[in-house]
C-alpha positions in Angstrom: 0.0 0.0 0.0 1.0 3.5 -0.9 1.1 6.0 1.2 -1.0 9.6 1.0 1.1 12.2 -0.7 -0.5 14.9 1.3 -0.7 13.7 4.8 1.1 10.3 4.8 -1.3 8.4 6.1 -1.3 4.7 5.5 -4.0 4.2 2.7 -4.1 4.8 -1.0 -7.9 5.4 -2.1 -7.4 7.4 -5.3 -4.4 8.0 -7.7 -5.9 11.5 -9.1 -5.3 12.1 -12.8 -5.9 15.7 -12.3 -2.7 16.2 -10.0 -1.2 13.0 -10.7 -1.0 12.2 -6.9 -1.6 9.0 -4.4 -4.5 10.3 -1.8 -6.4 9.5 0.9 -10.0 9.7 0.6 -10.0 12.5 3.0 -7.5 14.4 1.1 -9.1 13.8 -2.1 -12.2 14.9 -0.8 -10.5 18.5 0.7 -8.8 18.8 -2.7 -12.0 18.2 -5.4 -14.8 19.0 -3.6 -13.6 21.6 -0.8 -15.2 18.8 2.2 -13.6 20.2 5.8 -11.6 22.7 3.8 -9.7 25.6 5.3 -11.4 29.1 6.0 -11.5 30.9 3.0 -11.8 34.4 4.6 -14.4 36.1 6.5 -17.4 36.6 4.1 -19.3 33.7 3.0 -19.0 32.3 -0.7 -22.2 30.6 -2.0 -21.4 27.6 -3.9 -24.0 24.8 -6.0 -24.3 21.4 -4.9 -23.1 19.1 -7.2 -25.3 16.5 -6.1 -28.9 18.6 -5.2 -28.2 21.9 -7.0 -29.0 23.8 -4.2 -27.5 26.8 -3.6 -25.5 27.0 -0.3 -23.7 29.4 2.0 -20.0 28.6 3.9 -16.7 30.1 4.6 -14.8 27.8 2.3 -14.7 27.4 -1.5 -16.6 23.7 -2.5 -19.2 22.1 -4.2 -20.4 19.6 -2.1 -23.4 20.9 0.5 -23.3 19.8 3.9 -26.4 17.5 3.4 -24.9 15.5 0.3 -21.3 15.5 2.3 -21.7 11.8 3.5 -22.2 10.8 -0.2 -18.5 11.3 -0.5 -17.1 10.5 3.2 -19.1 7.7 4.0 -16.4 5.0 6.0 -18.7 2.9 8.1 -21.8 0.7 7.0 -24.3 3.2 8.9 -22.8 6.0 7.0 -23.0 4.0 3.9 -27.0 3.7 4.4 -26.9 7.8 5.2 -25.3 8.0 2.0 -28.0 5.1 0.1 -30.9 7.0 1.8 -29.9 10.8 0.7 -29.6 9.6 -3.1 -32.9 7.8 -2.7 -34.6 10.8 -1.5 -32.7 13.1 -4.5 -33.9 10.6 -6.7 -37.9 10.3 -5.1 -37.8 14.6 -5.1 -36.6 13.8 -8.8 -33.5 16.4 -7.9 -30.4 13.8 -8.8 -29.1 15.2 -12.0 -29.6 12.4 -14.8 -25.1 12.3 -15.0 -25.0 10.8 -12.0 -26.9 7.9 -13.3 -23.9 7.1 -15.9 -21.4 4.6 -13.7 -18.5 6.0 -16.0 -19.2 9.7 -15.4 -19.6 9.1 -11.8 -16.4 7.1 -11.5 -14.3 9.5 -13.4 -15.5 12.2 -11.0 -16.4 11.5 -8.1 -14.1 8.2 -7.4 -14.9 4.5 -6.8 -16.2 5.6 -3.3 -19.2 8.1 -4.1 -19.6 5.6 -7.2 -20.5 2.8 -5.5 -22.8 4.3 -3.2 -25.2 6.4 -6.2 -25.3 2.9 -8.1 -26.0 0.9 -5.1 -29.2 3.6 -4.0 -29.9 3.6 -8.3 -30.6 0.4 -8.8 -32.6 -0.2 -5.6 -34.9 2.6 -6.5 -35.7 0.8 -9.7 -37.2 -2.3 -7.6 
């Protein structure tokens, strides 16, 4: 196993074509999508949701809201349902955007991680 180029922690989630680096989930997450980023300054910036296209307010540059946030950092089997249950309800409120429904978009974007989870709450909405 390789370590994380960022923070050296002992676990290799993602090699990121982007910046051609070895990363943690939690560091590709920081890097991408702005999750637990630093203070940007003191005013807020409003940012879309990739995931629910709302329209949110924080401190720190991102694009992932703080609702759709487990999609992407889900590490245990109750935060895996968390994650299964917030793409079931985008998907009843019809709000998912119809890319996330292409495995190959997803996976190129959002990492085997967030893939997994918006297939797995996909094809159990179809039953």
């Amino acid at each position: 196993m390789t370590l994380c180029e960022r923070c050296s922690k002992n676990e290799e989630y993602h090699i990121c074509l982007s910046c051609n680096q070895h990363l943690c989930i939690a560091c590709f997450n920081t890097i991408h999508f702005g999750v637990n980023a630093p203070r940007a300054g003191k005013s807020i910036i409003y940012n879309k949701c990739v995931f629910c296209a709302e329209i949110y307010g924080t401190n720190a540059k991102g694009s992932v809201c703080d609702k759709c946030t487990i999609i992407l950092t889900w590490v245990s089997a109750m935060n895996y349902l968390a994650a299964i249950n917030r793409i079931s309800e985008l998907i009843k409120t019809n709000k998912l955007d119809s890319k996330l429904r292409n495995e190959n978009y997803c996976r190129t974007n959002f990492g085997m991680h967030a893939t997994q989870v918006i297939m797995d709450a996909i094809d159990s909405s179809k039953r």
